[in-house]
N, C-alpha and C positions, 0 to 999 in steps of 0.2 A: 676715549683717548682723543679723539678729533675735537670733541666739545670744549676739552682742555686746554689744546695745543690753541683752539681757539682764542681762547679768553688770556692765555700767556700772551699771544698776538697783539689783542685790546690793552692786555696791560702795558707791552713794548710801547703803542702809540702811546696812551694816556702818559707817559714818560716823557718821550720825544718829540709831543704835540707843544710843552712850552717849549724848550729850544728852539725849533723850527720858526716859532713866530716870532723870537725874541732876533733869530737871526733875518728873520723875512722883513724886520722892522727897518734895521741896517742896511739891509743892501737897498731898501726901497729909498730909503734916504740917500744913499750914497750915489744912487743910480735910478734918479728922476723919471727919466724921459727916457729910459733905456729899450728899446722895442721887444729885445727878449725879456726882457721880465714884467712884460705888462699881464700878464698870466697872475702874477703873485701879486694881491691884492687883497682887501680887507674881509669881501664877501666869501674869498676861497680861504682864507683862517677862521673865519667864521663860523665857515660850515664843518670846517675839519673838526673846531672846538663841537658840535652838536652832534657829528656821527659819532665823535670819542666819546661826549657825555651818551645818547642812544644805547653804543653796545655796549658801555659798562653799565648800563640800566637792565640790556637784555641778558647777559652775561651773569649777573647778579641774581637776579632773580628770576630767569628762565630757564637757562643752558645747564646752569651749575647744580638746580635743583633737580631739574629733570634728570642729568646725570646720574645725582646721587639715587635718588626714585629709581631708576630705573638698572641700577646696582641691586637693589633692595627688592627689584618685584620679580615676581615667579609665575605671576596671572589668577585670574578671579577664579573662585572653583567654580567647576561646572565647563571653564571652556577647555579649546583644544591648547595643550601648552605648546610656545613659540612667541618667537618677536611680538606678534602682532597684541599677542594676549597681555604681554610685558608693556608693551606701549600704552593701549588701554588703563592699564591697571596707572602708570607714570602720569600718565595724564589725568586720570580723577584725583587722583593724590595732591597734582597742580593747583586745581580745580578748587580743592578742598583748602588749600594752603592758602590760595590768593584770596578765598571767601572770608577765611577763617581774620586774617593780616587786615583786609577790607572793615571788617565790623569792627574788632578793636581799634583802630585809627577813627573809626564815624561813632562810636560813643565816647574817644577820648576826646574827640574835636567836636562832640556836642554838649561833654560838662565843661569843659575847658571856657570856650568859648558859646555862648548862647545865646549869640545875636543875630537877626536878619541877615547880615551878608554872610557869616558861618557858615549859618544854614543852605544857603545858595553854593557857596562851595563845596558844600560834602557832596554835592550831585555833580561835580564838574573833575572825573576822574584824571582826566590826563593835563591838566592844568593844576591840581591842587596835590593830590594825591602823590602823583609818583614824585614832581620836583621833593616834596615834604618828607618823606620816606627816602630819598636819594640823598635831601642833605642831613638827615639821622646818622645814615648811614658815613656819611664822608666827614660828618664831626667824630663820629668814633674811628673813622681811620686816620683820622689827626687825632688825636689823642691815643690814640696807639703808634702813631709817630715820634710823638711826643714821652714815650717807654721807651722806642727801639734806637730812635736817633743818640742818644746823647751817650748810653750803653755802645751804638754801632762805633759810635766818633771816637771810643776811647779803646772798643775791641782792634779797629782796623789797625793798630800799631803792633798786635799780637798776629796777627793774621798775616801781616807784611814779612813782621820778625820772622814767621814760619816758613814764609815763601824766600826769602834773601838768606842770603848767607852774613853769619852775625860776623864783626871785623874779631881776630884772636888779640885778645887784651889780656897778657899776665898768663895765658895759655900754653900749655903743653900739647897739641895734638897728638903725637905720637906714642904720649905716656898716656893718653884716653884710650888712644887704636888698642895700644896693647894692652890694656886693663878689660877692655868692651873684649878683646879675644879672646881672652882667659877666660872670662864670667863667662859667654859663648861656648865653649870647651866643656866649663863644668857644668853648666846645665845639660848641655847634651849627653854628657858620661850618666848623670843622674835619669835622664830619659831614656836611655838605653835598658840602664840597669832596673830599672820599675819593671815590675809586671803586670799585664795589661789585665790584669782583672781588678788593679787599683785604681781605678778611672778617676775620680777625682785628685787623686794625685797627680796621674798624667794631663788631666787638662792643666793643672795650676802652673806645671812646667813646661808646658806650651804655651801657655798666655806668658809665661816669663820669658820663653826663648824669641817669642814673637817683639817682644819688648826691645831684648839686647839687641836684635838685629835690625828693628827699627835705626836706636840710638847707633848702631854702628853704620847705616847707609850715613845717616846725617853727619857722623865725624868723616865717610868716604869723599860725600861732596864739598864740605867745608877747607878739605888736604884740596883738590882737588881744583878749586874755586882758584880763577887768579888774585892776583892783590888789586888789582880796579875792581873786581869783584867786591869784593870783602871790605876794603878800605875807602872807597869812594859811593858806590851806587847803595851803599845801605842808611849809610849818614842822610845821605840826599836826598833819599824816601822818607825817614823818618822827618829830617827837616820839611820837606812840601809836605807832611800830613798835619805836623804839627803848625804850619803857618797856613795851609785851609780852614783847621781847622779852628784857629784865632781868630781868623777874616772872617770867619761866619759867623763867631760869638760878638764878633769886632760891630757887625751888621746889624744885629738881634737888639744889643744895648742904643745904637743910633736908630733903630727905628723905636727903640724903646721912647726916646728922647721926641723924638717927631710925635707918637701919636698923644705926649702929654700938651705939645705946644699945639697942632695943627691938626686940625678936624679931617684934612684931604688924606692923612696917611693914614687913615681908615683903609680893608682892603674894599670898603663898601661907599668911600668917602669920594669918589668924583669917575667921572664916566672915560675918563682919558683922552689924550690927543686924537685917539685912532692910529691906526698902521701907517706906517710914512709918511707921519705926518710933524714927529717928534722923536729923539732918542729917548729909552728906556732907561741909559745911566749916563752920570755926569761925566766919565770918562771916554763916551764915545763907544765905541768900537773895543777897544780892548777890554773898557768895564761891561760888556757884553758879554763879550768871551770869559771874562770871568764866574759873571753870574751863570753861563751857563757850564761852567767847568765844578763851580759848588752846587747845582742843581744836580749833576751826574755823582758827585760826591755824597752827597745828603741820600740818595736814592740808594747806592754802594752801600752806605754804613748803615741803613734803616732797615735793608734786609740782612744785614750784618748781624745788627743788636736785635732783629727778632727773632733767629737763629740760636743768639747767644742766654736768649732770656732763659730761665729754669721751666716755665710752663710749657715754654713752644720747645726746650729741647731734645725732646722726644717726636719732635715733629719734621725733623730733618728727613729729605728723602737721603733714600743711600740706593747706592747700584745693585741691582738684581735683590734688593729686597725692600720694596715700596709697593705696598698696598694700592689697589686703586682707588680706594676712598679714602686714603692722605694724601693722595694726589690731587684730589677735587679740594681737599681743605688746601692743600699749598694754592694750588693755583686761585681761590677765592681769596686770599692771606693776601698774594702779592697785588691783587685786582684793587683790594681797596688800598693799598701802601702806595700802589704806584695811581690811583684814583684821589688819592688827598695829597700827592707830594706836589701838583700846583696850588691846592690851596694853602698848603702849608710856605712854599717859598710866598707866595702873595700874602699870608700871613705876619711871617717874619721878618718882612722887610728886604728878603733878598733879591727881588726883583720888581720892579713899579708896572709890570705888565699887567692892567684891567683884564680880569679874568671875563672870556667870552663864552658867551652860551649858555647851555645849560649850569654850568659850573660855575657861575655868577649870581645865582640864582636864592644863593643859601641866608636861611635868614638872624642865622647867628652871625656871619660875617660882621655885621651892621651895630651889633653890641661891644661895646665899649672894654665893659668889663671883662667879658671873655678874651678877647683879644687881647687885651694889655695883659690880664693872667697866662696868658697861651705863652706871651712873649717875656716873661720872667722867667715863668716854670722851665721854656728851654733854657737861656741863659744860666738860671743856676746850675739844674741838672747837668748840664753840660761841662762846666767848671769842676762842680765837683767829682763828676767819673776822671777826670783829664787830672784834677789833682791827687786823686787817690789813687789814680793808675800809674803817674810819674814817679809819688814816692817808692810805691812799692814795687814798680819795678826797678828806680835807682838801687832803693836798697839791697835787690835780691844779688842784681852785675855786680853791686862793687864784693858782696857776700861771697858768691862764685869765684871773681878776679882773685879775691886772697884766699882762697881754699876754704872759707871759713862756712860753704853753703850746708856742708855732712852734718856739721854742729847744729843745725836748725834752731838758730838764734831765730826765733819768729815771736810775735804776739799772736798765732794762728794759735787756739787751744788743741787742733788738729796736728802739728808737730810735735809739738811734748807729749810724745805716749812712752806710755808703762809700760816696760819689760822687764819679766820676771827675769833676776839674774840665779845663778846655779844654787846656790841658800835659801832659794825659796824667798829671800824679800823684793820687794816691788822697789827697784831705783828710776829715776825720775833726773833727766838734766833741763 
């Protein structure tokens, strides 16, 4: 659990490690010669950038393994069993791992390549090795960005929807309250009247009584909600989600534009001004605070849409019932999400900050062709969850607004099901 709480730690930095520099850039600018802030300077980003690359290095492939190992060990037979025999056992297991990872990398990096300096590198571990292995690692957690983002950009409008109270358009609440009461009523009467040796009957009527009274707290707060509530603050969330998240496709397509005409908007293509020594965006200060208000955004919806994906949705922790070895997958999940979301904004175009440190290091950055594919594949993806998310949820409000949602007018072949009516034939609307 400490190992964990760890590496959530590393991942908060590796988050707030761009911001912090994107803002240390600005005030250094704005405030030259300032005696207090002569502390914040390019060596101390610097170095921030290399302890955040470090522990998501040891994090990764140290902390997170040993964890799981050491979940998993019970001690070598023959000793006394306890910690120590458990540790033992975590650690050859290490041992065994880092040999085993070691050899496959120095026979793919000796057919690969099979020249004299090659050869020189396989023997130069912490220079060749771990950077290599770290940017495998940080291309697959941008491309698994590149899954969850454009999926997150278009969940967080349902997420919000859930959290606000929707505005009453064409609505009855009261004629809900009292419909949700009745159903409430009559399920209870039928829960009552069961006998408890029919058990799957009585669960079916508690997972349905659990339901109604779900639906009926949401029409209590909905009654409940002032009209600033309802009328005002939901429009104007959905409006700032839907124009972040234009501004960032708005981004994607212009640097799309840049890296056809200009070799520097590579995220590999020039070494930068340095800290304080230029702004970051053309707008100064406020395009600052932008970029880093869709960095905090891009991070929101990426564990959003990893959440939302069908693979990882069995991967959700829940309260008081989470495994501790889904706890070491979540926390390994968000290490590399929040480990590639600077090189994904550097990527993208959303911010011109020369990534520092170890995290600069990577040598797909430098290819053309990945890059410019990286930066398509968002843009579409992203348009089209945002378009198919718009219609079909227009369609369902305005369906609801005129009563016409019970009909399940849908193209879902999910809707249209078969019930047998009292004759024995199967009708179908």
């Amino acid at each position: 659990l400490f190992l964990s709480t760890f590496t959530l730690a590393v991942s908060a930095g590796a988050v707030l490690l761009l911001p912090f520099s994107i803002i240390s850039n600005e005030i250094l600018l704005s405030f030259p010669q300032n005696y207090y802030i002569q502390w914040l300077n390019g060596s101390l980003i610097h170095g921030l950038w290399n302890l955040a690359s470090l522990f998501s290095n040891l994090c990764l492939f140290v902390l997170m393994p040993f964890a799981f190992f050491f979940l998993e060990s019970e001690g070598f037979a023959g000793l006394k069993k306890g910690i120590r025999a458990r540790i033992l056992e975590t650690l050859v297991m290490l041992i065994l791992l880092a040999l085993l990872i070691l050899g496959i990398v120095w026979v793919a990096s000796a057919l690969i390549d099979n020249d004299a300096a090659s050869m020189e590198s396989l023997y130069d571990l912490w220079e060749f090795y771990l950077p290599y292995l770290y940017s495998c690692i940080s291309l697959m957690g941008c491309l698994l960005l590149l899954l969850c983002t454009p999926v997150g950009l278009s969940r967080m409008f349902t997420v919000m929807g859930q959290l606000l109270v929707k505005p009453t358009i064409l609505e009855d609440l009261d004629e809900q309250m009292y419909i949700i009461i009745l159903e409430e009523e009559a399920i209870q009467r039928k829960l009552n009247g069961v006998s408890s040796t029919v058990e799957y009957q009585t669960v079916e009527l508690e997972r349905e009584l659990e339901k109604v009274r779900s639906k009926k707290t949401n029409l209590e707060r909905r009654k409940k909600a002032s009209a600033w509530e309802r009328n005002l603050v939901y429009p104007a969330v959905m409006i700032l989600l839907l124009t972040e998240t234009s501004f960032s496709v708005l981004l994607v397509a212009l640097n799309i534009l840049y890296l056809l005409v200009d070799e520097t908007a590579m995220p590999k293509g020039s070494g930068g001004p340095g800290i304080g020594n230029a702004s970051l965006s053309t707008f100064g200060f406020v395009g600052a605070a932008l970029e880093i208000i869709l960095i905090f955004y891009l991070m929101v919806s990426s564990v959003v849409g990893f959440y939302s994906l069908r693979f990882f949705e069995n991967f959700t922790p829940r309260k008081d019932d989470t495994t501790m070895t889904k706890i070491i997958g979540n926390c390994v999940s968000i290490l590399v999400l929040s480990s590639a979301l600077p090189v994904m904004s550097r990527t993208l175009g959303i911010t011109r900050f020369d990534l520092l440190g170890d995290f600069g290091r990577f040598n797909w950055l430098g290819n053309f062709y990945i890059v410019l594919s990286y930066n398509l594949l968002f843009a579409i993806m992203t348009t089209l969850c945002l378009v198919r998310k718009f219609t079909s949820a227009v369609r369902e409000e305005l369906l609801k607004a005129l009563g016409l949602d019970k009909l399940h007018l849908s193209n879902n072949p999910r809707d249209s099901e078969t019930k047998p009516s009292a004759n024995g034939h199967q009708k179908t609307l």
